[in-house]
Structure formats: C-alpha cells, structure tokens
C-alpha positions as a Python dict, from the first residue, in 0.01 Angstrom:
ca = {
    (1, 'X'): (0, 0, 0),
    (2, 'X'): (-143, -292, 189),
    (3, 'X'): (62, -575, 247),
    (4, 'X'): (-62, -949, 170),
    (5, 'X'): (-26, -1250, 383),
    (6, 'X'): (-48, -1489, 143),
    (7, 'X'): (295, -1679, 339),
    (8, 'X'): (216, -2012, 168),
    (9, 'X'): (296, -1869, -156),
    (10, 'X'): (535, -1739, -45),
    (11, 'X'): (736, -1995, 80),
    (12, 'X'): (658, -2209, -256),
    (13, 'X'): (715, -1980, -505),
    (14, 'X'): (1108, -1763, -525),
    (15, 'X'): (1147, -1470, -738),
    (16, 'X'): (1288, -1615, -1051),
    (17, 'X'): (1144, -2007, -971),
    (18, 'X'): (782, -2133, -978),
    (19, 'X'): (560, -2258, -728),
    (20, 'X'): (483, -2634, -736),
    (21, 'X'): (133, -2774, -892),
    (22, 'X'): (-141, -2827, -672),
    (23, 'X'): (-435, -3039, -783),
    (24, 'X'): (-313, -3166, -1063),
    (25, 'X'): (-268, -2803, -1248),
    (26, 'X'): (37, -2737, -1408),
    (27, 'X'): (174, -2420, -1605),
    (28, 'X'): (420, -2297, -1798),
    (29, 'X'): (626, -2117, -1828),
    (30, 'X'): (642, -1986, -1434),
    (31, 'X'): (834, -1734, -1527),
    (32, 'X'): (807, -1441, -1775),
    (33, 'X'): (1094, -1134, -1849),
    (34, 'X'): (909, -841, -2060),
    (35, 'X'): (1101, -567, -2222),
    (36, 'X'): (817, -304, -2274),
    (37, 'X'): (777, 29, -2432),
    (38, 'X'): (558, 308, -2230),
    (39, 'X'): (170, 242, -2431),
    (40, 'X'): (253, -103, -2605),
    (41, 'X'): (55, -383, -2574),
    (42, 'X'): (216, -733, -2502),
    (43, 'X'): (55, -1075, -2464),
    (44, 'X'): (219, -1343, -2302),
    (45, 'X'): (102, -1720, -2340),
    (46, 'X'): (-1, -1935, -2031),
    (47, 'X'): (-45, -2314, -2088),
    (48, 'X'): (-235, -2498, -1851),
    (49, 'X'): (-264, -2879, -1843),
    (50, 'X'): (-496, -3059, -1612),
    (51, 'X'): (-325, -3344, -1508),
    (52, 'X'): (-627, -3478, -1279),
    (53, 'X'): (-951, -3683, -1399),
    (54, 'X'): (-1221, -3483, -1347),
    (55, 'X'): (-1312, -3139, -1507),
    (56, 'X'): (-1104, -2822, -1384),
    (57, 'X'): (-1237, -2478, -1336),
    (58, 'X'): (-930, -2242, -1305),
    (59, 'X'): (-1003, -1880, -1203),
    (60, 'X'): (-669, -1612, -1291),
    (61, 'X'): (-614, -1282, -1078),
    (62, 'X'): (-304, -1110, -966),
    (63, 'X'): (-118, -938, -782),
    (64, 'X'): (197, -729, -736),
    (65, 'X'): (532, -868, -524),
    (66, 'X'): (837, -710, -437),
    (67, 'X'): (1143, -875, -232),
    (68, 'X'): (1072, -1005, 68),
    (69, 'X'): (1435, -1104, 181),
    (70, 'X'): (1739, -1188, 125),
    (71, 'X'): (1660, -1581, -30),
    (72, 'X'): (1446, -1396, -311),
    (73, 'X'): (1141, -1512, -195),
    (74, 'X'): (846, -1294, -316),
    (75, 'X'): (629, -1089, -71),
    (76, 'X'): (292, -1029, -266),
    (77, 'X'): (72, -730, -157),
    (78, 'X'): (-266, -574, -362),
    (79, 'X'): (-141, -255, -555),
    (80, 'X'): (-403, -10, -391),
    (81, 'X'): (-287, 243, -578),
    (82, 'X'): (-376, 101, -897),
    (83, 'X'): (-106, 214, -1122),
    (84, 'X'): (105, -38, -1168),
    (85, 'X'): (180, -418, -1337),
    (86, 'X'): (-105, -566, -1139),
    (87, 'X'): (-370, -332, -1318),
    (88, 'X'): (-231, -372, -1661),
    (89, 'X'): (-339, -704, -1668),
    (90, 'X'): (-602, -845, -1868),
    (91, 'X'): (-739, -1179, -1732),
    (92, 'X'): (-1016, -1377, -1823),
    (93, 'X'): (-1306, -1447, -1650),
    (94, 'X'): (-1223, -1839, -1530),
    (95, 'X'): (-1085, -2137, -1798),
    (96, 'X'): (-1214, -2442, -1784),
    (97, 'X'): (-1030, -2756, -1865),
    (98, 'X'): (-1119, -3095, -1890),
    (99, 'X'): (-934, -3358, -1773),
    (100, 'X'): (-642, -3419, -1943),
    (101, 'X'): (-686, -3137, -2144),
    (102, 'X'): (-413, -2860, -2218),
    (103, 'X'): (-498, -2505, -2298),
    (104, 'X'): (-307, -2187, -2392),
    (105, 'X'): (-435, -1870, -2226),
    (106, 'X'): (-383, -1516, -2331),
    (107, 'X'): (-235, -1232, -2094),
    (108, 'X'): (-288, -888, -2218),
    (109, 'X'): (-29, -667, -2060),
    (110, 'X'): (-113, -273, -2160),
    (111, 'X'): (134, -64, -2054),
    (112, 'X'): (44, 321, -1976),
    (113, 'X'): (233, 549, -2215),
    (114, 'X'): (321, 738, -1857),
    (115, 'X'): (472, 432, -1686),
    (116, 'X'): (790, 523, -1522),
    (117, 'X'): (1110, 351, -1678),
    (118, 'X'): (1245, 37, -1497),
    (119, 'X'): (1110, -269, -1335),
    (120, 'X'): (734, -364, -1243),
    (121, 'X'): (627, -661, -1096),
    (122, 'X'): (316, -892, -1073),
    (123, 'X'): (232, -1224, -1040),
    (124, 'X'): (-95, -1435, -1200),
    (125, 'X'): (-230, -1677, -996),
    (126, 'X'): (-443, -2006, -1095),
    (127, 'X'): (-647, -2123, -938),
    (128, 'X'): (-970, -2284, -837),
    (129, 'X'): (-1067, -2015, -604),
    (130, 'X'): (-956, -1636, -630),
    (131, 'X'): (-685, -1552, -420),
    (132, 'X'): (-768, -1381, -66),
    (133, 'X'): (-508, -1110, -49),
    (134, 'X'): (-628, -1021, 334),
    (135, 'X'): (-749, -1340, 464),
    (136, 'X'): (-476, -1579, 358),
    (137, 'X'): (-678, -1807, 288),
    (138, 'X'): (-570, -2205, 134),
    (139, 'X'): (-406, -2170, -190),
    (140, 'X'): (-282, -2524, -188),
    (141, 'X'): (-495, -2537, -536),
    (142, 'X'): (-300, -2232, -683),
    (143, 'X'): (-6, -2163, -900),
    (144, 'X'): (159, -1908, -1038),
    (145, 'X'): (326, -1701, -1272),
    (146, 'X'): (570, -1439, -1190),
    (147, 'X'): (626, -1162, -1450),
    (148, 'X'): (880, -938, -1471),
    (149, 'X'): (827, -621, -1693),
    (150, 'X'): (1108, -332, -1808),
    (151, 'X'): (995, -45, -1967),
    (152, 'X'): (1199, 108, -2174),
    (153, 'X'): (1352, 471, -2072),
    (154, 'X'): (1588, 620, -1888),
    (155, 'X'): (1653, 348, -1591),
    (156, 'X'): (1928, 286, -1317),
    (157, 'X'): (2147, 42, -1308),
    (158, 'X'): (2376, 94, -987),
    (159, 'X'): (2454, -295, -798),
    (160, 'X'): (2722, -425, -654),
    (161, 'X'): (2867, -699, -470),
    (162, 'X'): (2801, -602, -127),
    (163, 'X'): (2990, -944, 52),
    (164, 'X'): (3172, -1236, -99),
    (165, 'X'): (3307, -1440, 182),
    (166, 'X'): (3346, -1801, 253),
    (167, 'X'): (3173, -1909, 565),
    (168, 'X'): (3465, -2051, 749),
    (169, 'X'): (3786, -1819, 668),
    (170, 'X'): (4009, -2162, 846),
    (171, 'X'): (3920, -2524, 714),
    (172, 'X'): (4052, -2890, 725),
    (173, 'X'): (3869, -3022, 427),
    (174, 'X'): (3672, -2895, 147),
    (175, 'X'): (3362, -2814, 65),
    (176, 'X'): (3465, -2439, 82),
    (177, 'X'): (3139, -2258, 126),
    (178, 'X'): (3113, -1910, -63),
    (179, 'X'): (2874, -1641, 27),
    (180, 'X'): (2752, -1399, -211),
    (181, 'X'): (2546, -1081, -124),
    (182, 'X'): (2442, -897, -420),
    (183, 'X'): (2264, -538, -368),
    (184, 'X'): (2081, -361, -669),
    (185, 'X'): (1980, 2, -567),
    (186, 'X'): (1884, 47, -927),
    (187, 'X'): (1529, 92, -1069),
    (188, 'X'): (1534, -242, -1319),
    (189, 'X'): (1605, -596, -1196),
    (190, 'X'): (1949, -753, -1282),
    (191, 'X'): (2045, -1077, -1337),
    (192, 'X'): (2445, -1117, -1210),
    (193, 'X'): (2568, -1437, -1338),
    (194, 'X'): (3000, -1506, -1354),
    (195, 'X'): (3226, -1742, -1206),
    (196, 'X'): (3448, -1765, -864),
    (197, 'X'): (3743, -1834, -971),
    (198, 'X'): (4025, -2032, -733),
    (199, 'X'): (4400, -2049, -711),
    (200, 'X'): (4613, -2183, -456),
    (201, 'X'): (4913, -2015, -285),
    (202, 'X'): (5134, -2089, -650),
    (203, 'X'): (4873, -1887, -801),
    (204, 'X'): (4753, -2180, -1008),
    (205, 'X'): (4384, -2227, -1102),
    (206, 'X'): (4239, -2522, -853),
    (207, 'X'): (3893, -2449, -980),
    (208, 'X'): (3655, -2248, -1166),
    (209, 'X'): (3228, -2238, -993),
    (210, 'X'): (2946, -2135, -1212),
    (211, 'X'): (2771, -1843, -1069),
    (212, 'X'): (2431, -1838, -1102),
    (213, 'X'): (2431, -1892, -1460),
    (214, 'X'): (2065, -2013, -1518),
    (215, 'X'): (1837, -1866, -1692),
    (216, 'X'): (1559, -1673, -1569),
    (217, 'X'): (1658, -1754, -1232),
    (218, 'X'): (1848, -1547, -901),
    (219, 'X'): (1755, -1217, -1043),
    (220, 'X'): (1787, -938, -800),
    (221, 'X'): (1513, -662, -782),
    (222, 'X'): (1474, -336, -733),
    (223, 'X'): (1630, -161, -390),
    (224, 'X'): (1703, -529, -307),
    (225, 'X'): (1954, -750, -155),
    (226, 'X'): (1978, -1114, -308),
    (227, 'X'): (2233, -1367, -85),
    (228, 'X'): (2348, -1671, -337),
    (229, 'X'): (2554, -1962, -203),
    (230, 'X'): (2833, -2097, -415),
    (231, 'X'): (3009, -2436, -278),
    (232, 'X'): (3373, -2566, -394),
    (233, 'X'): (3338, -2966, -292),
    (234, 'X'): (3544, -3250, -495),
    (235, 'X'): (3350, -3543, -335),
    (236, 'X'): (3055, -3581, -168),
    (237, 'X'): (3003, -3784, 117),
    (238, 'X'): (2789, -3954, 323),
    (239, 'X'): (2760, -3760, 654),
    (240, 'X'): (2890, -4014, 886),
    (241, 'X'): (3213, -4033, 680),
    (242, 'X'): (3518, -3990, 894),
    (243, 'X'): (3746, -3677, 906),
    (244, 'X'): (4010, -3879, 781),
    (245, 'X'): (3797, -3972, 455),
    (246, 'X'): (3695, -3588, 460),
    (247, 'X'): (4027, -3514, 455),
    (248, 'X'): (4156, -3759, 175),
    (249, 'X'): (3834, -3719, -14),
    (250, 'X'): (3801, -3376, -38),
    (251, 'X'): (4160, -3253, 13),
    (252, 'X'): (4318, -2935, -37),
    (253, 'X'): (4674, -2764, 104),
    (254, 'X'): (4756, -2381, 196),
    (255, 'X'): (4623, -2051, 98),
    (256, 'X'): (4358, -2043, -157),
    (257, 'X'): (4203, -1696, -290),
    (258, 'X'): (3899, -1652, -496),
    (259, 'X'): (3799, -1402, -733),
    (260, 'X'): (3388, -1353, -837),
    (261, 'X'): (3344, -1214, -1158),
    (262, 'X'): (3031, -1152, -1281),
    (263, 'X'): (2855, -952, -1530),
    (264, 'X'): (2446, -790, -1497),
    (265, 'X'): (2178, -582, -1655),
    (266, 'X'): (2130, -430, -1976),
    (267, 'X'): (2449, -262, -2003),
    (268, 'X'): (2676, -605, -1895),
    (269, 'X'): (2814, -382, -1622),
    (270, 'X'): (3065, -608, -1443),
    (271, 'X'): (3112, -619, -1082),
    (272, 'X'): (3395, -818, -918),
    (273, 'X'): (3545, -910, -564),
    (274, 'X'): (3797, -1121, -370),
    (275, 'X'): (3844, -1334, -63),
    (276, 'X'): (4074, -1591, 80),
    (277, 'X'): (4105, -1893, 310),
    (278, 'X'): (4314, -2130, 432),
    (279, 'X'): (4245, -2500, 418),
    (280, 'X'): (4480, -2721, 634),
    (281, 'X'): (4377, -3147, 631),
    (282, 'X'): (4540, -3170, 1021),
    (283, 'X'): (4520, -3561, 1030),
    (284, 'X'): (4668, -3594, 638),
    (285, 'X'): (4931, -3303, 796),
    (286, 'X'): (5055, -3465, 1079),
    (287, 'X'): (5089, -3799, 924),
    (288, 'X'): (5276, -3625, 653),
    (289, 'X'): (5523, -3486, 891),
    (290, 'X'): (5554, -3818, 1032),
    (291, 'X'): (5642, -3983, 793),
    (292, 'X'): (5881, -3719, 657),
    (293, 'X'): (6020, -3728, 1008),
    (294, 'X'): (6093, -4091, 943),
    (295, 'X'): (6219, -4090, 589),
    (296, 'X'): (6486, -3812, 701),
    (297, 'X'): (6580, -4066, 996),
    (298, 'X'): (6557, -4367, 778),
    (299, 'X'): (6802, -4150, 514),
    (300, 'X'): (6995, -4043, 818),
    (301, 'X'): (7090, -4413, 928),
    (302, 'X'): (7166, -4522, 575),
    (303, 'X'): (7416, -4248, 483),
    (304, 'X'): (7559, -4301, 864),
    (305, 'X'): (7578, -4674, 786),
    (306, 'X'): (7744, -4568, 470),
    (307, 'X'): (7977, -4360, 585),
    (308, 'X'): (8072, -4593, 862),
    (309, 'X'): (8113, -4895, 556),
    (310, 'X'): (8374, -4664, 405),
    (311, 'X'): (8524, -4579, 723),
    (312, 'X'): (8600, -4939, 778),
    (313, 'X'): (8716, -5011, 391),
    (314, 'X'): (8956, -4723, 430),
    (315, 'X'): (9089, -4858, 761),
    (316, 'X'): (9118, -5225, 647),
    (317, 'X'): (9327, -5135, 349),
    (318, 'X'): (9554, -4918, 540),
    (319, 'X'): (9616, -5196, 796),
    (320, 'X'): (9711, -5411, 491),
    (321, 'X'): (9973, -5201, 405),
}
C-alpha cells in the first residue's frame, strides 16, 4: 500500500468535517455515511456550485484514507491493491460549470458481493487538476468529499474509553478542561456521542457538557484512536483579565467528579468513565477567611460588650439595694 503525501489536504480536511472551497468551488454535502449490502449499487449526489465568474472545469478522482492521528485528521494513500472503496467508484470524466452555475453529480458506488463486512473508506476530490497522489502537488483548487461506507455482515464493534481526564487534576478557576481518548479496535467506524456529567463534593449536579453530539462529525475509525476535548467554562474572558476576575467570573469550590456517558455504533453499546478534580479560587479563599476571621472577632467584641453591659446592670442594681 503506498502512502500519499497529499499533507495540504490533510491538514484542511478532518475525518468527519470538510475541507474549505478553493477557487470559488463549493460542495455539498462533505460528508457521506453509507450502509451497504455486499453487490448493491448506491449513488450518492454531489452538488457543485461555482461561485467564481468565469467558466469552471472540475475533474473528480479518489482516493482511500485511513486515520492519521489522534485529531482525526485523514491520511489519504492510492489503494494499490485495488479492492477496496476507492475502486468502487464511478466518476465522470470532468464537469463543467459555468459561472454561477450549480450542478448535481452522480457517484456510483458498486459494492463487490465479496466485500468484507465493516468500514471502507474513500474520499472524491474536485478539482481543476487530478490529484497527484506521489508528487503532492497544489491542491489549493480542490475539495472534497469523504465517504464512509458499512457493509452489512458480521462486523466488530469492540471501543472503549481509553482516558477521560481533565488536564489539570488542581485548579483555581474554571474552565475545567476534559480530555477524552476514545479507541475503536472494531472493524466499522463509531460515532460516541453522551454527556460529562458534574457534581460537586454534595453530590449535586453543577453541570451537564454535550459530548460530541453532532452529526456526522468526531467519528472514530477502524483500529483508531480519536482524542476529543470537552471544556466546563461559565464565562469567558478576555485573556488579560485578572485572576481575581478569573476567580469571581468563573468560580467554583471543592471536589468536583465527572462522569462521561456515552453511547456508539450500531448496537448503542454504551461506554462510560470517571474522573475528579479539585478547584480551589485562592484569592476569593483567603479573603473569605478574612473576613470570616473578622466577623467572628467583630461577634466576639459585641457579645463581650454585652456581657460586660449586663455585668454592670447587675452590679448597679445590687449597689442600690
């Protein structure tokens, strides 16, 4: 399998996102989720606009992509081996668009009736100039469309949560940063959405964080590990703001612990994990304490100065008598 260094597409385009337009082409959808059976036929729609003034030749190829890290950033590569998503596509020759002008393009996906169960993976590139999968060559005038095919069969699914930590475990002020690593060692892409779930030392809910709840985004693929960043923030501030303001702003007391719950592939398998952390405001503490310290001196006087008033009543009337 030969690798591509196409590392400009790369960095533009993440798994489940879309790269951005280039010469005034734009497409949708960027991203397309296929449940297959082994020998059907599916077509999927691509609409193209050109968005410039002058005419548009656009010229579609593709190529296969796996995980390249940990951010879900693709790593395309040309399937030498020709048996899989990348060959089952049916492109045309080039489209043409005038300016201004929108047209919907057929893909023609044929799957093999001896494809093997579980994900495959391709993306379809436009273009006005074929993608160089050696070269790495400029594809500032290139987009693309990831697909994302299951066929249907006996398939995997085995993921878990490998780490859900936040990334300080001792803070003064929120936000309270959350990392998620999620590992699929299955043979179909999941999609693990949920919620993090806080409560305080009382065990009272503080707050409840979407987890990568959109759509056709953060999915996870095969023999992969996806990291996701969740942040619990009240406020958000300018940078320069104090630690004072921090502290008042975004404040929080004591012991919180946080569950992630969340929920993937076909079977809405759950997978769930905990962490804690302490948040302690030290300026807002101290001048707490301080001022407890002089309420309980301020109360201390008074009943002394009361006690002393009766003191004195007491003695007066006795001297009376």
């Amino acid at each position: 399998m030969k690798k591509a260094s196409l590392l400009l597409v790369a960095a533009a385009i993440a798994i489940v996102g879309f790269a951005r337009p280039a010469d005034a082409l734009t497409l949708s959808p960027p991203t397309v989720e296929i449940n297959a059976k082994p020998g059907e036929t599916v077509r999927v729609v691509a609409k193209l606009f050109n968005e410039g003034t002058r005419e548009m030749v656009v010229v579609p190829s593709a190529l296969s992509f796996t995980s390249k890290n940990e951010t879900g950033q693709p790593d395309f590569y040309d399937d030498e081996s020709g048996l899989d998503l990348q060959h089952w596509i049916s492109l045309p020759e080039n489209v043409t668009l005038a300016a201004q002008e929108r047209k919907s393009v057929i893909v023609t996906i044929a799957v093999p009736a001896a494809a093997n169960p579980g994900g495959h993976y391709a993306s379809v590139f436009w273009g006005t100039t074929p993608p160089d999968a050696t070269s790495g060559t400029s594809i500032e005038s290139r987009i693309a469309m990831l697909i994302l095919v299951n066929v249907e069969g006996v398939v995997k699914e085995d993921a878990k949560i490998l780490e859900f930590k936040t990334a300080k475990s001792f803070l003064t002020h929120l936000p309270a940063d959350f990392i998620v690593r999620f590992q699929n060692n299955g043979t179909v892409h999941v999609h693990p959405a949920g919620n993090v779930i806080i409560k305080n030392m009382l065990g009272r809910q503080s707050a409840v964080l979407p987890f990568n709840i959109q759509p056709s985004t953060g999915n996870v693929l095969p023999k992969s590990i996806r990291r996701f960043d969740v942040s619990w923030i009240k406020n958000t501030l300018d940078a320069a703001a104090s630690e004072w303001s921090k502290e008042w702003h975004n404040f929080a007391w004591g012991r919180y612990t946080a569950e992630l719950v969340t929920a993937y592939g076909p079977s809405n398998k759950t997978a769930t994990a905990r962490t804690s952390f302490w948040v302690i405001p030290w300026m807002l503490t101290l001048v707490g304490l301080a001022l407890a310290a002089a309420a309980l001196m301020l109360l201390r006087f008074l009943i002394g100065a009361y006690n002393q008033s009766i003191i004195r009543k007491y003695t007066k009337s006795k001297s009376k008598k």
